[in-house]
C-alpha positions as CSV (number, residue, x, y, z in Angstrom):
1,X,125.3,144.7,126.0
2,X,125.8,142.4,123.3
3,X,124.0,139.5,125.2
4,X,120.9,142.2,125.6
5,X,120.9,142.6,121.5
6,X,121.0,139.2,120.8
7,X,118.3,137.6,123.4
8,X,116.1,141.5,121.5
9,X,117.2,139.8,117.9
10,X,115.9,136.6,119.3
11,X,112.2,137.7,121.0
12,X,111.9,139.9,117.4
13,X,112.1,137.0,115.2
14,X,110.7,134.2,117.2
15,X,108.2,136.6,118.9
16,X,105.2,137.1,116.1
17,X,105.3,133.6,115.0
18,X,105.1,132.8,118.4
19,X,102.3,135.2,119.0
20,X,100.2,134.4,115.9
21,X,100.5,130.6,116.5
22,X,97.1,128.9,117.8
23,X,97.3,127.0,120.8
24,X,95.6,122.9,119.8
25,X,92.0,122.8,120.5
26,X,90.6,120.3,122.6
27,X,90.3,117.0,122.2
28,X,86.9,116.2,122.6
29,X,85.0,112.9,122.7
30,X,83.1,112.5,119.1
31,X,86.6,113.2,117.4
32,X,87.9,110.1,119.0
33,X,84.5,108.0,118.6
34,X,84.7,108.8,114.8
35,X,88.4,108.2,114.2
36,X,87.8,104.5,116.1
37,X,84.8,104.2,114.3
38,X,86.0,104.5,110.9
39,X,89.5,103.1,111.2
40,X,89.9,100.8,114.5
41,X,90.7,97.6,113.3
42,X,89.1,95.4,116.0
43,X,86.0,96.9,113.9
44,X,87.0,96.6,110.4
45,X,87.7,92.9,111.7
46,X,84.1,92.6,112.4
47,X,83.0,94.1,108.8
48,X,85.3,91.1,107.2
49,X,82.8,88.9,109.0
50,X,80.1,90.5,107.1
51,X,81.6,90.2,104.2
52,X,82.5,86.0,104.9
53,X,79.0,86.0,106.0
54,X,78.1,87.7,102.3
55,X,80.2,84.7,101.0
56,X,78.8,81.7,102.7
57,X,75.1,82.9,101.3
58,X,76.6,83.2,97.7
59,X,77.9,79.5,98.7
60,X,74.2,78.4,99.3
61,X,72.9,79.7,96.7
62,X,75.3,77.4,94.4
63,X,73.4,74.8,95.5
64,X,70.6,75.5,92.8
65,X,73.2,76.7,90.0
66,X,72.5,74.9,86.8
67,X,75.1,72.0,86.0
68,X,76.3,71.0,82.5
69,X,77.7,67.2,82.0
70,X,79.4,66.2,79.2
71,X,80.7,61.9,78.9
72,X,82.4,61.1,75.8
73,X,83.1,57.3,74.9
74,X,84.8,55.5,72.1
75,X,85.0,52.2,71.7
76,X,88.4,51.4,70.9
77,X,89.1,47.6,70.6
78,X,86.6,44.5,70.3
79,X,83.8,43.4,68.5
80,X,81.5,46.1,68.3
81,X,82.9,49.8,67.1
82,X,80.6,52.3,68.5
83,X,80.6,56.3,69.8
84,X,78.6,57.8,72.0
85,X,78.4,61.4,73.1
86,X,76.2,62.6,75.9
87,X,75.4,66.2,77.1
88,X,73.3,66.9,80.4
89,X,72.1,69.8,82.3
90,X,70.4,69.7,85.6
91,X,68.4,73.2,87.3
92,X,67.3,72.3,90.9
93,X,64.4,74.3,92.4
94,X,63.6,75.4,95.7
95,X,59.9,74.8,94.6
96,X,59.2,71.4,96.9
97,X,62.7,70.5,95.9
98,X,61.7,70.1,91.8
99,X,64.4,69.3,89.7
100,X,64.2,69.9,85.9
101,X,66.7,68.0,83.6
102,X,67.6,68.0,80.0
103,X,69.7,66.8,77.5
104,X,71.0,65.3,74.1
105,X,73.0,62.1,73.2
106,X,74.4,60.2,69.8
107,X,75.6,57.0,69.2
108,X,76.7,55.4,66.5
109,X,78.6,52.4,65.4
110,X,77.7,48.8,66.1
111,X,75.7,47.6,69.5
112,X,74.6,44.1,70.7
113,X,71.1,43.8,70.6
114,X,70.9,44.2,74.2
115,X,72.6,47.5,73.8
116,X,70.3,48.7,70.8
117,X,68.6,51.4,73.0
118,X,72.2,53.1,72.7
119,X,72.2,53.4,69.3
120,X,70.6,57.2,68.0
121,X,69.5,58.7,64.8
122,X,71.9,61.0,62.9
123,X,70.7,64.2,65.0
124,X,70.8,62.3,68.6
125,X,68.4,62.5,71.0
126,X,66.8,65.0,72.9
127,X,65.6,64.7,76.5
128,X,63.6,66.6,78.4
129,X,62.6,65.5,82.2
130,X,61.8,66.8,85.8
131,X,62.3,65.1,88.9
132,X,59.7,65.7,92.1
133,X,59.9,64.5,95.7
134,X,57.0,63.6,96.7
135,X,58.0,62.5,101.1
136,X,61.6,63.4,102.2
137,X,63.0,66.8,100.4
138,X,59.6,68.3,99.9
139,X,59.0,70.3,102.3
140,X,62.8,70.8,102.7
141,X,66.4,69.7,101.8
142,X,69.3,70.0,102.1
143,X,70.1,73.0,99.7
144,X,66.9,75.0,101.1
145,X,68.6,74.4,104.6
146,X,71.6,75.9,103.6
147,X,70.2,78.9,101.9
148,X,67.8,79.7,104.4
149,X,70.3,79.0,107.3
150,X,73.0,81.0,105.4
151,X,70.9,84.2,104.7
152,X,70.2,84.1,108.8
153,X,74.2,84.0,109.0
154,X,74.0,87.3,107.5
155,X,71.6,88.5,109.8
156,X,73.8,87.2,113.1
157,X,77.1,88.3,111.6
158,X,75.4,92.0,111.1
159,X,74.3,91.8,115.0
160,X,78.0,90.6,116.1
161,X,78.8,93.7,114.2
162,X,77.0,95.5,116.3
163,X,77.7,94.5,119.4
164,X,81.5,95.3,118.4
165,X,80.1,99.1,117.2
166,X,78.8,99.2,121.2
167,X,82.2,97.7,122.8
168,X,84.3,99.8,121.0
169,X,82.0,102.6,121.8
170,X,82.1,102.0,125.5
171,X,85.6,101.3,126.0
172,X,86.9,104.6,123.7
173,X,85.0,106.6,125.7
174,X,86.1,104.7,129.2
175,X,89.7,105.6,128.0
176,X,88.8,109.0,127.2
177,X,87.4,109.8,130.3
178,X,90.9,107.9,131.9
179,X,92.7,110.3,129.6
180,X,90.9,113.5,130.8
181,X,91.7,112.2,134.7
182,X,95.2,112.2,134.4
183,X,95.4,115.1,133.0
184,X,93.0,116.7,136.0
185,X,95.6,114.7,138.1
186,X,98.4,116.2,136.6
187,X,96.9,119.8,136.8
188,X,96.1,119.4,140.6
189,X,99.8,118.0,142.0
190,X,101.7,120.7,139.5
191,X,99.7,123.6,141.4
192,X,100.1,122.2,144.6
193,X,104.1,121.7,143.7
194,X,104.1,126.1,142.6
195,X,102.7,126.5,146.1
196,X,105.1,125.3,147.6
197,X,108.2,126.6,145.6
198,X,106.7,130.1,144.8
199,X,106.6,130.2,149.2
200,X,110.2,129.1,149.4
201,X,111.3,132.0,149.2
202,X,109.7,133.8,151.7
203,X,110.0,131.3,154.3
204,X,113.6,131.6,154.0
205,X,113.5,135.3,154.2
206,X,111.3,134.7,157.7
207,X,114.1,131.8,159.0
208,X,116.3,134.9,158.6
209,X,114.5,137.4,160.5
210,X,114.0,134.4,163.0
211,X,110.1,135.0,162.7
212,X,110.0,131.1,162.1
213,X,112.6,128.3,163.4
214,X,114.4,126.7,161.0
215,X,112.8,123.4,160.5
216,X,110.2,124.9,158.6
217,X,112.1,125.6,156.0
218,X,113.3,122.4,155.6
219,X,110.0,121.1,156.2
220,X,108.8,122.9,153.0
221,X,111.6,121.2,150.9
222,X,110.7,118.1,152.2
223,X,107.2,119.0,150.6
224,X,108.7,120.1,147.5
225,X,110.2,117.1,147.4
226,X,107.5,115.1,148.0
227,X,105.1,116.6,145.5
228,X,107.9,116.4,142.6
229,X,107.3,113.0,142.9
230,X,104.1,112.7,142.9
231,X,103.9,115.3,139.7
232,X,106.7,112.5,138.0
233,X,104.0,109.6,139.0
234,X,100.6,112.2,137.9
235,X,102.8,112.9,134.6
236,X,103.6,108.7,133.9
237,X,99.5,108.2,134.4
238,X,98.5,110.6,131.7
239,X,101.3,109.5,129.0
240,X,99.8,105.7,130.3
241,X,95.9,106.8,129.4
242,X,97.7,109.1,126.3
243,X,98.8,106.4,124.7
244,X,95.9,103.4,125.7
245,X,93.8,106.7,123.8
246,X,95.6,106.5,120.8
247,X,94.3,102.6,120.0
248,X,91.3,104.4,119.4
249,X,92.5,108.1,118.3
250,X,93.5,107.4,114.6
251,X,94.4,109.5,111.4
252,X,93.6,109.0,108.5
253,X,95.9,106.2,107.5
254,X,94.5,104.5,110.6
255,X,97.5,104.7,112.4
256,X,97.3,105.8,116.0
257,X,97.4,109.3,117.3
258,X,98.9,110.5,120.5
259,X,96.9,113.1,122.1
260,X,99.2,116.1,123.3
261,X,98.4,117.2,126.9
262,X,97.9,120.6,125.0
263,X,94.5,119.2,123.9
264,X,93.2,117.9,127.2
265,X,90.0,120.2,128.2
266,X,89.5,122.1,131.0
267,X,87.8,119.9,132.5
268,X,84.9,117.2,132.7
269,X,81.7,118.8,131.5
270,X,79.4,120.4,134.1
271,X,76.2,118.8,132.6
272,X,75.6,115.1,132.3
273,X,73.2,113.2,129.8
274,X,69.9,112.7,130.8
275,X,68.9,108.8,131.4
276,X,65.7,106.9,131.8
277,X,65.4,105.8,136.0
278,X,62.5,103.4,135.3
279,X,64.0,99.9,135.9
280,X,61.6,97.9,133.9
281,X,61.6,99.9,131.0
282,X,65.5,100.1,130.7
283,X,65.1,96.4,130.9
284,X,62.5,95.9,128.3
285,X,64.9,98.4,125.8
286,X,67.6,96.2,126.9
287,X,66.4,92.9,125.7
288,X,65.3,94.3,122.6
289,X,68.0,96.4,121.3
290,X,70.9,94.2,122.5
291,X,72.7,92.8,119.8
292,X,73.8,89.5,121.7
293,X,69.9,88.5,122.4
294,X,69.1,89.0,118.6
295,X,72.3,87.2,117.4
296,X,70.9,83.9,120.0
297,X,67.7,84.0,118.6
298,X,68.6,83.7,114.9
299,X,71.0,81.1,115.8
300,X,68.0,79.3,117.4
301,X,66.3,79.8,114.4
302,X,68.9,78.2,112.4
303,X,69.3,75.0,114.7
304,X,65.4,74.8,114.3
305,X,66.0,74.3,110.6
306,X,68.8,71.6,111.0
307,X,66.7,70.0,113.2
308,X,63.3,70.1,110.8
309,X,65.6,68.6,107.6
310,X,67.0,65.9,110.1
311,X,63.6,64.6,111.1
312,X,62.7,64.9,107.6
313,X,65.8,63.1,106.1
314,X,64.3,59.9,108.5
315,X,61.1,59.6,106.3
316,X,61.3,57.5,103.3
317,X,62.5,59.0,100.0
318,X,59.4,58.8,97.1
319,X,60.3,60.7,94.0
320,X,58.2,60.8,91.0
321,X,60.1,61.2,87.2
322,X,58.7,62.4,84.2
323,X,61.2,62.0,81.6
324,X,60.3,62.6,77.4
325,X,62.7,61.7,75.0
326,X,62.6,62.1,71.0
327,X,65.3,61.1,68.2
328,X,66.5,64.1,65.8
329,X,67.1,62.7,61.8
330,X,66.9,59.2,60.1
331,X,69.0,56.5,60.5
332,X,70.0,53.4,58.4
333,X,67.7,51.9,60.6
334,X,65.3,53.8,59.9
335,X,65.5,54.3,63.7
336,X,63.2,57.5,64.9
337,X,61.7,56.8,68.5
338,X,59.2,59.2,70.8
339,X,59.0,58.1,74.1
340,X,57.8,58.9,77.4
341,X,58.8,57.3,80.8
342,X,57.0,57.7,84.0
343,X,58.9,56.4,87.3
344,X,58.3,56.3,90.6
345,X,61.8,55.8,92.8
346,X,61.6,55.0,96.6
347,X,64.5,54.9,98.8
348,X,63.8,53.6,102.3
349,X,66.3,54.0,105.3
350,X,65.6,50.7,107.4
351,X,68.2,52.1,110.1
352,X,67.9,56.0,110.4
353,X,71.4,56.6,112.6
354,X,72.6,59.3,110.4
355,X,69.6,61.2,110.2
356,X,68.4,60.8,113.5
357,X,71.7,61.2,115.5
358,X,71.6,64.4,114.1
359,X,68.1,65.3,114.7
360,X,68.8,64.6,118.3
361,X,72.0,66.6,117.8
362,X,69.9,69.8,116.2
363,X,67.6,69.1,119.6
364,X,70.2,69.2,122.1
365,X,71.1,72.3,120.5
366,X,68.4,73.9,120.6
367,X,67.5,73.0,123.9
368,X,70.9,74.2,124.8
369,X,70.2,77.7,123.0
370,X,67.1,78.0,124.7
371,X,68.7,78.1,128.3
372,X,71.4,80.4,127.6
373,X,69.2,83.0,126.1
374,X,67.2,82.7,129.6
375,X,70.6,83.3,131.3
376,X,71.7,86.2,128.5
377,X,68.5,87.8,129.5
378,X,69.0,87.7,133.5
379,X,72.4,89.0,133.2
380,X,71.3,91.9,130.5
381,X,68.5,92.3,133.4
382,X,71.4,92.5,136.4
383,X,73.5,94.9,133.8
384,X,70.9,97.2,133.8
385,X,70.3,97.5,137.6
386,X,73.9,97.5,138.4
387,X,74.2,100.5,135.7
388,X,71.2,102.6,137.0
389,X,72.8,102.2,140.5
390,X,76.2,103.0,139.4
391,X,74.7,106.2,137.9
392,X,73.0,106.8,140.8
393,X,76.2,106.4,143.5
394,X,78.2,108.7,140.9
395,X,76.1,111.6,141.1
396,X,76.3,111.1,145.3
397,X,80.0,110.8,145.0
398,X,80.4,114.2,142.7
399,X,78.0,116.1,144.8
400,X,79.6,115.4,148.2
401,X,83.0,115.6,146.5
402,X,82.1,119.1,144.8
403,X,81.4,120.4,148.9
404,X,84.4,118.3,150.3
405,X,86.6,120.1,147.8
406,X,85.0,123.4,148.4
407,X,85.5,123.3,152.2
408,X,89.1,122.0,152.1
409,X,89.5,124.8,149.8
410,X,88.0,126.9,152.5
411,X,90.1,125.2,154.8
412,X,93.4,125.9,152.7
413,X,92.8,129.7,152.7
414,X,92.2,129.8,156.0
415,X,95.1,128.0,157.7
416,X,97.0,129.9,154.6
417,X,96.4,133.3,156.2
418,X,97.3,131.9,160.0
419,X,100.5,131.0,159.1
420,X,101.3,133.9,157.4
421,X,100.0,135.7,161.3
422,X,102.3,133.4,162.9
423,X,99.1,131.4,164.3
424,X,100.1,128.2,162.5
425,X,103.3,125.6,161.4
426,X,103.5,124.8,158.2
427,X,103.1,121.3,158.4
428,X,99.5,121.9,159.6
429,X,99.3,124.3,156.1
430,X,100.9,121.4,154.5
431,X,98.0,118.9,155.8
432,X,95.3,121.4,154.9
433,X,96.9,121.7,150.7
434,X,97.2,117.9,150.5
435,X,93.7,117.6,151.9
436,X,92.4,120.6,149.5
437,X,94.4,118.3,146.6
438,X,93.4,115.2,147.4
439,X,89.6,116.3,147.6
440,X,89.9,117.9,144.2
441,X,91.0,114.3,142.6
442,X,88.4,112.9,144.5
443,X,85.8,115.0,142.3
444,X,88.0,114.5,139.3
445,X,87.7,110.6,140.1
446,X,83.9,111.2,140.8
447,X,82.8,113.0,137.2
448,X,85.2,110.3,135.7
449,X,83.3,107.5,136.9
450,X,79.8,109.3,136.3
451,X,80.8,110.3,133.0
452,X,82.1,106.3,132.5
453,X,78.7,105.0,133.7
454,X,77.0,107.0,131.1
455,X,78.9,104.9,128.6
456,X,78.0,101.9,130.1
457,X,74.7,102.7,130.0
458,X,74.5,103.4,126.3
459,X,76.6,100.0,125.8
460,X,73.9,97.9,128.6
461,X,70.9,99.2,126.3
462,X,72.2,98.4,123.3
463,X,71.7,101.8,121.7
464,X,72.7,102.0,117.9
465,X,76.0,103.8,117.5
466,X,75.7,106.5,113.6
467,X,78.5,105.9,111.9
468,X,80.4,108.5,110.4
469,X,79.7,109.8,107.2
């Protein structure tokens, strides 16, 4: 009696919060595509190369930041006594490589006469001048180079970004679908296990009315047995795909989540997404949405432009200067000069080795780009027939498994009621369960790998991924 009020105590306080708690919902595929897509860090990985890329064009663009000088000197022992103090800034252009330059200088003291050009007016000198290529680093140089080749950077580290949005894409849904298996596989060897222990029972009961020998009820442990084990091995698979899930299942902190097998759904879902069959269109999508194919052509692009200012390092260099200069104040002297200087500066390379080792470098390169964007494009091409065919075998394989599993079921029922007549043994009832199970996780198998094949697909076209808000 006492035991009877306690176990009524027990049911009256456990049994309403019991009652009025909610069973998890299920765990369905966008929930884990946007936790991975906002927090895996394979991902955020990628975004850092955005960011570097980000950095290396700020990097380029220094190359036309304006520079200040400054050169102090003081004479400090020997004949003549003088100071001079020199200030120079420099702006480079990306106008056919133009430099402008500017600046002031003062000296004072005592010069030789050969030196008297050193020697300024109270206010210094002011210079104004600009510097243009007229042959090598006119139509480009080395800082255009850099800038242009760095703003493509950005471009290709954007695509790699991509291409990591459609791996991750593919392979969270691939261990989603995994996940979603096991738990099938779990569902189908625990009922085949209740079978055979809720029957125990009652074969017992008929070895003891001697309806049935003996060995059948030890052949039914035998099976209980058996299919224990195989529930232990079904149950090892689905905390396996639980936790390979929870890489790409995170919280909010970005740590990972394990998915409870309380959240697995019911089942796979009975319609599939509609795909385009046409081989030739799925291949001209293909070439034009895949990330890897746009990445390769920028980085052709880029080699193009190493290879232009190489062949144009090998001309001769011509630059023409215009350079004004005017003295500020009165001297002593009564020094007060206005000048203007025109010069024309030519540097010739007699050997060219630097600059044309590496034009034939920028050419190998490019060369080199050239045939493993053909080969990128036949295996995208082979990606997308393999994919349309692995579709196409899935569906065969859920349809024939969907009437396989309905006749074994058939089958089951049927040899089921025999034995129960006395028609039958139970290791022939035995045969027809494991064949009913086995042709169960042979459709479970089959959505998976349709389902899988879908996600492929999406990944083999190169279709853009919205990101979570």
């Amino acid at each position: 009696m006492k035991k009877c009020l306690t176990l009524l105590l027990a049911l009256t306080l456990c049994g309403p919060a019991a009652a009025t708690s909610e069973p998890p919902h299920p765990l369905m595929l966008d929930e884990v595509l946007d936790a991975a897509l906002k927090a895996f860090p394979g991902l955020l990985a990628a975004e850092q190369r955005k960011q570097a890329a980000a950095g290396e064009y700020q990097t380029a663009e220094g190359g036309f930041d304006t520079t200040l000088k400054l050169q102090n000197r003081w004479s400090v022992a020997g004949i003549y006594e003088n100071q001079n103090y020199d200030v120079n800034i420099e702006q480079p252009t990306p106008f056919g490589g133009t430099t402008f330059f500017g600046g002031w200088r003062r000296g004072t003291g005592d010069y030789p006469v050969y030196k008297g050009k050193s020697k300024t007016a109270e206010g210094g000198e002011v210079r104004i001048g600009v510097n243009i290529p007229l042959w090598r680093n006119r139509e480009i140089d080395r800082r255009r180079a850099s800038l242009q080749q760095a703003e493509l950077g950005q471009l290709i580290a954007s695509h790699e970004y991509d291409q990591a949005l459609l791996e991750l894409r593919r392979l969270a849904t691939h261990r989603y679908w995994d996940w979603v298996l096991a738990g099938q596989r779990l569902r189908i060897t625990e009922r085949l296990l209740a079978i055979a222990e809720q029957r125990n029972d009652g074969i017992l009961e008929r070895v003891k009315a001697g309806d049935i020998p003996e060995f059948e009820a030890l052949d039914n442990q035998r099976a209980i047995i058996e299919r224990r084990e195989r529930r232990v091995a079904a149950q090892r698979l689905l905390e396996q795909s639980a936790i390979q899930l929870s890489l790409y299942l995170r919280g909010t902190d970005g740590e990972p989540l394990l998915p409870d097998s309380g959240q697995l759904p019911p089942g796979f879902p009975e319609q599939e997404p509609a795909v385009e069959t046409d081989l030739a269109e799925n291949v001209q999508v293909a070439q034009t949405q895949r990330p890897e194919l746009k990445r390769m052509g920028l980085q052709s692009r880029q080699t193009e432009i190493e290879r232009d200012l190489q062949n144009n390092q090998r001309a001769p260099g011509v630059d023409l200067s215009v350079v004004g200069a005017q003295d500020m104040g009165q001297s002593k002297d009564k020094l007060n000069r206005d000048e203007l200087y025109i010069g024309l500066n030519v540097d010739i390379p007699l050997q060219q080795r630097v600059a044309g080792g590496r034009a034939q470098v920028a050419a190998a390169n490019l060369q080199r780009l050239k045939w493993e964007r053909r080969l990128l494009e036949d295996r995208v091409a082979a990606e997308v027939r393999d994919v349309l065919s692995a579709i196409a075998a899935a569906r065969q394989r859920v349809a024939l498994s969907r009437n396989q599993q309905k006749a074994a079921r058939q089958l089951e029922e049927g040899e089921q009621s025999r034995f129960d007549l006395g028609e039958s043994t139970l290791l022939v009832v035995n045969l027809r369960e494991m064949a009913h199970g086995d042709a169960a996780l042979a459709a479970a198998e089959a959505a998976s790998a349709l389902f899988k094949a879908h996600a492929d697909y999406q990944a083999v076209l190169g279709n853009q991924i919205r990101l979570p808000e």
